[in-house]
C-alpha positions in Angstrom: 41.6 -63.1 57.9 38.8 -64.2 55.5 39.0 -63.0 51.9 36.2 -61.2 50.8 34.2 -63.2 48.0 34.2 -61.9 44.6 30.8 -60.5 43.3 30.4 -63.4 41.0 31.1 -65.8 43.5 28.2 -64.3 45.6 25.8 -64.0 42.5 26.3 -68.3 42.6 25.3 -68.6 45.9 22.2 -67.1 45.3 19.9 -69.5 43.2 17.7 -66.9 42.4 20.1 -64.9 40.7 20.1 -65.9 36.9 21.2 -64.2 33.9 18.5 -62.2 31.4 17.4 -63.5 28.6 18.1 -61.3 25.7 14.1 -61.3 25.7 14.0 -60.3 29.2 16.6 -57.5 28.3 14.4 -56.0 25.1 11.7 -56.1 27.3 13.3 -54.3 30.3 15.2 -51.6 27.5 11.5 -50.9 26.1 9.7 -50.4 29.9 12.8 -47.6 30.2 12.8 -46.3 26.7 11.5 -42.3 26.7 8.7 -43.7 24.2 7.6 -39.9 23.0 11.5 -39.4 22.0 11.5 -41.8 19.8 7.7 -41.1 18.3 9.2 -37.9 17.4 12.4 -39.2 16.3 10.3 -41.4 14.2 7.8 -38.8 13.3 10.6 -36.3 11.6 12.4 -39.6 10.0 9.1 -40.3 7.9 8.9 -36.1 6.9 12.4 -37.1 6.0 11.7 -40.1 3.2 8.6 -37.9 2.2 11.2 -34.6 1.4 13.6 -36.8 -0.2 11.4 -38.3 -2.4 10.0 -35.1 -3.5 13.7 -33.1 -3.7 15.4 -36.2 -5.9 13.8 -35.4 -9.3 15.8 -32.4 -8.8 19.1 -33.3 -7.8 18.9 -36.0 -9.8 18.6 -34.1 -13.1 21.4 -31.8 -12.1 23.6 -35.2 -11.7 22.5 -36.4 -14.9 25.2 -36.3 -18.2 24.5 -37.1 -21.6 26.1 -40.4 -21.1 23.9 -41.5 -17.7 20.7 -40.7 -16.8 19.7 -41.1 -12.9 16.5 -42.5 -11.9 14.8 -39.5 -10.4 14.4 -41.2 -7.2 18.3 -42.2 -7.0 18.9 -40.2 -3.6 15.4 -41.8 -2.4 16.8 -45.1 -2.7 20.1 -44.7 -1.4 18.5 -42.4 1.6 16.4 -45.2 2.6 19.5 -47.6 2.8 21.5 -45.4 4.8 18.2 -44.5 7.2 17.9 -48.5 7.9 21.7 -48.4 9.1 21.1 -45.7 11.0 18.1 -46.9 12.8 20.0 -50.1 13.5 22.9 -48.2 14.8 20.5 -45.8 17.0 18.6 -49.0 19.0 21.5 -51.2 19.7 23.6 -47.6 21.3 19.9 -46.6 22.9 20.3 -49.9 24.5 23.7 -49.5 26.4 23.8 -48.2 30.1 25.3 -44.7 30.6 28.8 -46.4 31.4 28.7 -47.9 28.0 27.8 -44.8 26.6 30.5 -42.9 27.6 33.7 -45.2 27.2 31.6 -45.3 23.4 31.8 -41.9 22.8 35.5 -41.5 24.5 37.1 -44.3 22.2 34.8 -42.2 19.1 36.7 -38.8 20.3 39.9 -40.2 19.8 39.8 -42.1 16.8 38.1 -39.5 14.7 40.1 -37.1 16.0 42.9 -38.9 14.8 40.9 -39.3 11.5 40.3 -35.2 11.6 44.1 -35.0 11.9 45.0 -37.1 8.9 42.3 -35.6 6.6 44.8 -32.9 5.2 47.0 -35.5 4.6 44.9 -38.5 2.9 41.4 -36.8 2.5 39.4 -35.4 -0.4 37.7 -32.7 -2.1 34.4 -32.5 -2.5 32.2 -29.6 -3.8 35.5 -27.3 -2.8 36.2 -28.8 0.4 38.7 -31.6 1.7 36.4 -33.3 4.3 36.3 -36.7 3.4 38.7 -39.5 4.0 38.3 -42.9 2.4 37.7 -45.8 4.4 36.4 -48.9 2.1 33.9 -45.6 1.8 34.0 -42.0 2.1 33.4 -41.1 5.7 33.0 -37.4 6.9 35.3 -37.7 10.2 33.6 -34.6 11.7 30.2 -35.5 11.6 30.8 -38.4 13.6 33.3 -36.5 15.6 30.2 -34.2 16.8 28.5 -36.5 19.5 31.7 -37.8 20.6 32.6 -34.4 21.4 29.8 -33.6 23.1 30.0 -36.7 25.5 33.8 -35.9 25.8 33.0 -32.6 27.1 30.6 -33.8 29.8 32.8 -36.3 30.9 35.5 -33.6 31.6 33.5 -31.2 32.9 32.3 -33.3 35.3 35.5 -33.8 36.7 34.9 -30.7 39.0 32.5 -32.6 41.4 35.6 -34.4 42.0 38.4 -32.1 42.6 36.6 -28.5 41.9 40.2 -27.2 41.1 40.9 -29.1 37.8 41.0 -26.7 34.8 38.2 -28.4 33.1 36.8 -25.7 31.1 40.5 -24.7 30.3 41.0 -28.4 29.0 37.6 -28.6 27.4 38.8 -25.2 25.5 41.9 -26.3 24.3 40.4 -29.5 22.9 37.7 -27.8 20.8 40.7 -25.0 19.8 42.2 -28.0 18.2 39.0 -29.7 16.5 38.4 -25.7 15.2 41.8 -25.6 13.9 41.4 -28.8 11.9 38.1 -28.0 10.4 39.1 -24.5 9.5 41.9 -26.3 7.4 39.2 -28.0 5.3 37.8 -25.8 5.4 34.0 -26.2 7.6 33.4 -23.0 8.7 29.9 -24.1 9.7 30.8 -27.4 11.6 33.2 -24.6 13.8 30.7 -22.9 14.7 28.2 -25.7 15.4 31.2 -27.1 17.6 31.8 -23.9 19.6 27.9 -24.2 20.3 28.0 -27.0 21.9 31.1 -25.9 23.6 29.0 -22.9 24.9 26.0 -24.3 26.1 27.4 -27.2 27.9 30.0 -25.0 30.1 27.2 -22.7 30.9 24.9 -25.3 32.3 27.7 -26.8 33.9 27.3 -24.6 36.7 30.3 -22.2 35.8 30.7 -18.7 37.2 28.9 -16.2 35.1 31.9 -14.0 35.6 34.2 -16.6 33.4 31.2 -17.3 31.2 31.2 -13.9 29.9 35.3 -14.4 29.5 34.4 -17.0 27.7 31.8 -15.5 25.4 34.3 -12.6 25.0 36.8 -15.4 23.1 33.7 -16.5 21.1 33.4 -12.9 19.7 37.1 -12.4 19.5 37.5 -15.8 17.6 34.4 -14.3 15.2 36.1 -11.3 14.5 39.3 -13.4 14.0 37.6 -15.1 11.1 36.2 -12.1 9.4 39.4 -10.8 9.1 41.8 -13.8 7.9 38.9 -16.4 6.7 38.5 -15.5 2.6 35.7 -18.0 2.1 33.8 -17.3 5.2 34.1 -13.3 5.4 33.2 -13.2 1.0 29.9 -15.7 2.5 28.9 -13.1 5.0 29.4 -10.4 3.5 28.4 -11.2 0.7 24.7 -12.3 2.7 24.2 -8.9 3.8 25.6 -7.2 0.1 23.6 -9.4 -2.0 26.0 -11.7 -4.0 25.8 -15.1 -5.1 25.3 -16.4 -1.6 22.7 -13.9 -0.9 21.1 -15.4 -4.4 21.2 -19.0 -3.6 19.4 -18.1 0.0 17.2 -15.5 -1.8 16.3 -18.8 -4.2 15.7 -21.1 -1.3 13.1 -18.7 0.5 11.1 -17.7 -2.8 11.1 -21.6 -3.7 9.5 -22.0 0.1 6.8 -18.8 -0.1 6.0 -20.8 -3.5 4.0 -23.1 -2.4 1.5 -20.9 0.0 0.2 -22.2 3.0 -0.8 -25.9 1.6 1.8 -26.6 -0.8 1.4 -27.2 -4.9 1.3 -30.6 -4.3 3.8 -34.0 -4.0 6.1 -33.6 -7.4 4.3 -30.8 -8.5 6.5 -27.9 -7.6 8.4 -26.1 -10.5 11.1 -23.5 -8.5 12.7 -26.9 -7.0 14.2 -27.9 -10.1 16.5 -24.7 -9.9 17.7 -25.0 -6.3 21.3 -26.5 -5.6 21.5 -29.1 -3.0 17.8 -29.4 -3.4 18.1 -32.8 -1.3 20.4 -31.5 1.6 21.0 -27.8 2.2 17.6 -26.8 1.1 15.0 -29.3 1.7 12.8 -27.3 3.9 12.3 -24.5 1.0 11.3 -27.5 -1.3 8.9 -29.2 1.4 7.5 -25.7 1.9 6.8 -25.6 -1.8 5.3 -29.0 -2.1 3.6 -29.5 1.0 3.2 -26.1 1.9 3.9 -23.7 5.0 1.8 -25.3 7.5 4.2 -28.5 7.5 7.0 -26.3 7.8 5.4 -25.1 11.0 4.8 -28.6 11.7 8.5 -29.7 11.4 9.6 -26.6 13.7 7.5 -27.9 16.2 8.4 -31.0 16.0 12.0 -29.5 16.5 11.1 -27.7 19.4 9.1 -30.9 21.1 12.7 -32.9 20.6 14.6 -30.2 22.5 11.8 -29.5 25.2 11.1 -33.3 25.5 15.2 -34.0 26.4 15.6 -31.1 28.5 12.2 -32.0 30.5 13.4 -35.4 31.0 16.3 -34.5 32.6 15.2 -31.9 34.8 15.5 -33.8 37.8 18.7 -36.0 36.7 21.5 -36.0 39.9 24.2 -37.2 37.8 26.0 -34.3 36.0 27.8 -36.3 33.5 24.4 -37.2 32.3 23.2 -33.6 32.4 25.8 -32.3 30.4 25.7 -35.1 28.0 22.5 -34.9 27.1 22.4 -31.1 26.8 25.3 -30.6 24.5 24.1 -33.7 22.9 20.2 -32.0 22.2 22.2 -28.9 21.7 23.8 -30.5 18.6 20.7 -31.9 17.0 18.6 -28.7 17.5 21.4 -26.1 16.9 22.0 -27.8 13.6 18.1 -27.9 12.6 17.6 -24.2 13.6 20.8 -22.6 11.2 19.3 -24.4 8.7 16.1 -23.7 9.3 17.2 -20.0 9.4 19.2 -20.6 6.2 16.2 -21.4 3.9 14.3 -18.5 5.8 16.7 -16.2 4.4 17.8 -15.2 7.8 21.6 -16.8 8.0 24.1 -17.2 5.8 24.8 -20.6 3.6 26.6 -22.5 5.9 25.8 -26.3 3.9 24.3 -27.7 6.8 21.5 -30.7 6.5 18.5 -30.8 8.1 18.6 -33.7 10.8 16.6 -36.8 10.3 15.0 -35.1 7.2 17.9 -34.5 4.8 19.3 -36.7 2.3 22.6 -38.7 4.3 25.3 -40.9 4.3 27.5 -40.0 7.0 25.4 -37.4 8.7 22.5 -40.1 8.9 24.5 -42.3 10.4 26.2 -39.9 12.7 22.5 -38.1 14.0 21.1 -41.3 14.5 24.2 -42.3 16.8 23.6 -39.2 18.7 19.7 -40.0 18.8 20.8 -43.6 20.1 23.2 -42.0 23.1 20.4 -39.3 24.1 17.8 -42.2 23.8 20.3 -44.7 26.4 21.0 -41.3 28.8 17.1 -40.7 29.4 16.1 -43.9 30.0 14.8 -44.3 33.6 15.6 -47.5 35.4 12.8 -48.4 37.1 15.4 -50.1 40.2 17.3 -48.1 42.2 19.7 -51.1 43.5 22.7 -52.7 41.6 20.5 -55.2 40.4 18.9 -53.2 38.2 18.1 -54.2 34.5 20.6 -54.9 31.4 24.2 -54.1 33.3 23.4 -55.5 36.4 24.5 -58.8 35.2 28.1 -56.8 33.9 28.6 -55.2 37.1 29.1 -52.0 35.8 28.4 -48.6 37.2 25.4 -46.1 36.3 
């Protein structure tokens, strides 16, 4: 009986085979790359450095003491350093195949989970919450933990095409029961509910029975109510939203400090209601943008929004794979749910929930994390242009799409 040869014993007997250059590779990654994704990715990045720049003065001065003065465009500079990172980071993930992609995001899920786990142990407070863990820097566990979970969950809810009698949506439950858990210790009401969203969508368009859907929306409601009821911090938020407290005044600030401006803004460094806002450079960047460079940009950044979201879900219309379908909507789900609540937040129309504005907000671990996501959703839409195993970058790896 002859043994049957090895595939890289059969690549050598084909002299035509030869490894890619890594030029040949960049070249083969661009021909795929979605090329309007990452104009718009690019497009909101640049709003981004423009809002910073204008929001620093502010936050600056409220960081200032008698003893140290910061530069007024301190969060500018440090913004930009983070951004380059996170550009970097977003390519070289863009350029792994979808195999790559996932084990990524699998080995992400469990470390910072693990991370999540020990934050109540070894983290620390910041602005009233213990979120942070120090690693040679602070590092936010659950930011990064949010597009690893989103992969995680596609990856086990497309288990079903294999055995359609696995309790995936069961297991993907339980594991974002125990991610909830540990960011309501912190506690990060807002990152909960961002989570469950993603949750949400993702078993919906996994094909699920609408009747266990609507279960499954019922325990969203429940777990709601849940909070209301037992969550200090989060029920005195809401309520105080819709009563008019001091939660209800920092929002009310935020939306007066946006109608400020008009429809074309006062002008860059010219607006006067920034300088009272907290968080100017993170929570509420779009009311100082609306101030400065007016509604009409605002507008402008929503649709730039909604193109991301459309563009993803367009160019995965006619995917076969499911892991990739799922992937790619939970992941899109994350970076527009996130830009919508606080969107809605500086419109006055949702509680605080201290939520950036992706790509635009001033970052250090959210930058990094939103431009990791950008990289797997830019790697899970590329189209290969083969439809054999030789096709370009793994071919030569003899790994699986």
């Amino acid at each position: 009986m002859t043994a049957t040869p090895s595939l890289h014993a059969a690549r050598n007997q084909l002299p035509n085979i030869r490894p890619r250059s890594r030029g040949e590779e960049l070249a083969i990654w661009w021909r795929e790359l979605d090329k309007v994704l990452l104009g718009l990715i690019v497009a909101l990045a640049t709003i981004g450095i423009a809002a910073v720049a204008i929001a620093s003065p502010s936050s600056a001065a409220d960081l200032s003491t008698s003893k140290e003065t910061l530069d007024p465009l301190h969060f500018l500079y440090i913004h930009l350093r983070w951004l380059v990172v996170g550009f970097a980071a977003m390519i070289f993930v863009s350029m792994r195949s979808r195999t790559q992609v996932r084990r990524g995001a699998l080995l992400a899920a469990a470390v910072f989970t693990t991370l999540l786990l020990l934050v109540p142990v070894m983290g620390y407070e910041v602005n009233g919450a213990q979120r942070w863990i120090r690693l040679g820097m602070g590092v936010q566990p659950a930011e990064f933990l949010k597009p690893a979970f989103a992969v995680t969950l596609a990856w086990i809810l497309s288990w079903r095409l294999k055995d359609p009698d696995l309790p995936v949506v069961a297991l993907s439950v339980v594991y974002f029961g125990l991610i909830a858990g540990l960011l309501m210790m912190q506690p990060d009401f807002g990152s909960t509910v961002l989570f469950g969203g993603v949750l949400g969508v993702t078993v919906l368009v996994s094909g699920v029975p609408i009747q266990r859907f609507a279960l499954f929306a019922g325990g969203a409601v429940a777990l709601l109510m849940a909070v209301l009821l037992f969550y200090e911090n989060g029920r005195n938020r809401i309520l105080s939203f819709f009563s008019g407290g001091t939660e209800f005044d920092q929002v009310d600030l935020a939306a007066r400090t946006m109608r400020a401006g008009g429809w074309l803004g006062t002008g860059p460094f010219m607006g006067e209601r920034k300088m009272s806002l907290p968080e100017a450079h993170t929570d509420y960047i779009f009311s100082v943008i609306g101030e400065e460079f007016g509604l009409l940009v605002c507008g402008l950044i929503i649709c730039l929004y909604l193109a991301l979201v459309i563009r993803v879900l367009s160019r995965i219309a006619d995917e076969e794979d499911l892991f990739t379908v799922l992937a790619s909507t939970g992941l899109i789900a994350l970076v527009g749910g996130q830009a919508f609540i606080n969107i809605l937040v500086n419109l006055q129309l949702f509680p605080s929930k201290g939520m950036t504005l992706p790509l635009i907000s001033y970052g250090g671990s959210s930058t990094i994390a939103l431009c990791l996501s950008l990289g797997m959703l830019l790697a899970l839409t590329r189209r290969n242009p083969y439809l054999t195993r030789e096709g370009p970058l793994w071919a030569e790896r003899g790994e699986e799409m």
